[in-house]
N, C-alpha and C positions, 0 to 999 in steps of 0.2 A: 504494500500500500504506500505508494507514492506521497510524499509532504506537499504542503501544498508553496508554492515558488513566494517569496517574500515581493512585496510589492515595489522594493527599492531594485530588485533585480528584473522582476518581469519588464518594467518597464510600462506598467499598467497605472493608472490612478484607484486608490485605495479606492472599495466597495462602499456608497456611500450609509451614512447610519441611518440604521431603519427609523421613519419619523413617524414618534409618539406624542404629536402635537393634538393628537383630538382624545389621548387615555386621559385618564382623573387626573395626572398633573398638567395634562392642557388644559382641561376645563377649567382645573384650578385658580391658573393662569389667566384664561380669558376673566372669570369672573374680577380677579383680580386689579385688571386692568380693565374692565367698566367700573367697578365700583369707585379705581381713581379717577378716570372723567369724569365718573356722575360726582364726585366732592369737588372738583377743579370747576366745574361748572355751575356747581350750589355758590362757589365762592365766589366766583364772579357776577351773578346773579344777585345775592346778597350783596357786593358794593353797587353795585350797578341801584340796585332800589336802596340803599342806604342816602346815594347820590341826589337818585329825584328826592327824595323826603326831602333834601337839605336845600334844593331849588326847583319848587314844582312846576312851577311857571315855566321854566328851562325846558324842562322834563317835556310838559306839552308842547311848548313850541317844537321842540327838537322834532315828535312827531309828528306836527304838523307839517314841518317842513318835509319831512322825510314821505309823507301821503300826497303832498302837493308835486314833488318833484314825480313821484312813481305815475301819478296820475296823469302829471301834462306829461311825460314820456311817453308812457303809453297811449293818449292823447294825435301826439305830434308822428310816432310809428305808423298808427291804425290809419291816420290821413296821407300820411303818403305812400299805406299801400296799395289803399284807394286809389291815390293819383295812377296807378301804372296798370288801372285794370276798368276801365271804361265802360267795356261792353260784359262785365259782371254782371248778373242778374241783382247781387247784395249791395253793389256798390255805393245808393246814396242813404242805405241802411247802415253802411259801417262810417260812412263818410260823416253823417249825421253825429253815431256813436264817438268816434275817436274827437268830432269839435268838442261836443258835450263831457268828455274826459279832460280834454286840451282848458276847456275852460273853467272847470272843477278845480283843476290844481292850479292852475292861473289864481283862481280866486281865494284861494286857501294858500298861499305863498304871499299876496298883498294885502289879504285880511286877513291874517292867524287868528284873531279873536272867533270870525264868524266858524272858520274852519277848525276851530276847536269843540267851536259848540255842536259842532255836525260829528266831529270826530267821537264827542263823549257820547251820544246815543249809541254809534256804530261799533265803538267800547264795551257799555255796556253789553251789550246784546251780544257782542262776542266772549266776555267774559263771563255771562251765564251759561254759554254752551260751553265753553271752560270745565265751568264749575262741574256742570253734570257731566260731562268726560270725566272731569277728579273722582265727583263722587262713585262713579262706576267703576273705574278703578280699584278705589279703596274696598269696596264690598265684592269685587272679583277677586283681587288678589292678596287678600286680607292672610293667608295662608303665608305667603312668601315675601312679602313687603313691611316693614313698619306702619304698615296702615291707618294707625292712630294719628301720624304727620297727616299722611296723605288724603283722610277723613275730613282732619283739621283745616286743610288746605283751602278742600274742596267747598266744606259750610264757609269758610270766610271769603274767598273768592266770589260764590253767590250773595253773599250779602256785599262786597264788595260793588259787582253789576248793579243791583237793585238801587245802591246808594246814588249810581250813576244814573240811571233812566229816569229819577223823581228830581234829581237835582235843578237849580237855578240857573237861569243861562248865565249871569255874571258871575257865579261861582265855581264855571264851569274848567274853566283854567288850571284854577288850584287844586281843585278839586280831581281833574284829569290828573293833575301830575303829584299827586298823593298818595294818589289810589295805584295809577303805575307803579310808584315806589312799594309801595306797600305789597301790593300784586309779586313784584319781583323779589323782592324781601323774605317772601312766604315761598314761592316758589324755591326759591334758595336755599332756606334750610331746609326743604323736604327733599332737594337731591342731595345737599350735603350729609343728611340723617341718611339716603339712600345710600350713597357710597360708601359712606361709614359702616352702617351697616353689612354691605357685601364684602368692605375688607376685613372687619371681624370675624367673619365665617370661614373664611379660607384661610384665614389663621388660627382659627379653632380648630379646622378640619386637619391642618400638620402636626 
């Protein structure tokens, strides 16, 4: 029975090592390495809403400007790709659409106040559909998540919206950029509580 030739002699590149990336120390691993970006990303989130608290006014304009620009972009695309298609059936239906976009964020770029006030409805209502994403969440995966955060999340984030859609229009500035903060604040520790939690595990588990 023949030895098998050294790999410095064959002239061969060594066999490579069989890859145990997906056995329990992979898995390990992976979890590992979500649980740090879900805490690198609670953190960030947590200053980021510690930020708006400290200047909410900031906080909304920021978004406003950031919905006014998205808008007249998409605005100023949708019309010129209109312009290159004439004999389109859709043509003066999209032509129509992308003015009425083009001057949405026109008008929310020179008037932050109005476009704040449109912004907080459209907040709201989004951040009720938020909330019951959270809360569903929370009562799905109550089993393998901290869910007590993410319960918590969810009831404060819906009262969060609700606060929004009854609010004042002159109040709506600060109030927008509070409530972001606060939004993003809550968000934040319930990935940093998530991450935490997942790197606990995998080091219990060694």
């Amino acid at each position: 029975m023949s030895a098998r030739p050294a790999t410095g002699d064959s002239g061969l590149d060594p066999l490579p090592e069989q890859d145990h990336s997906f056995g329990p120390r992979g898995a390990g691993r992976l979890v590992a390495r979500v649980g740090t970006s879900a805490l690198r990303l609670g953190v960030v989130l947590a200053i980021l809403g510690a930020l708006a608290l400290i200047a909410p006014w900031g906080a909304a304009t920021a978004v406003d400007i950031a919905c006014g620009v998205a808008l007249a972009t998409a605005g100023i695309a949708q019309i010129m790709l209109s312009a290159t298609a004439f004999d389109w059936r859709g043509f003066w239906l999209s032509l129509v659409c992308g003015a009425i976009s083009l001057m949405a964020g026109t008008a929310m770029l020179f008037i932050p106040r109005a476009g704040i006030e449109a912004i907080v409805v459209f907040v709201g209502l989004a951040i009720l559909f938020e909330a019951a994403a959270k809360l569903t969440a929370a009562w799905t995966l109550r089993d393998a998540f901290p869910w007590g955060w993410l319960l918590f999340d969810g009831l404060l984030t819906a009262a969060l919206g609700s606060i929004l859609l009854t609010a004042r229009p002159e109040d709506a500035g600060t109030l927008l950029g509070v409530l972001i903060g606060v939004n993003l604040l809550s968000s934040g520790l319930t990935f940093a509580a998530t991450g935490w939690s997942l790197r606990e595990r995998v080091t219990a588990a060694r």
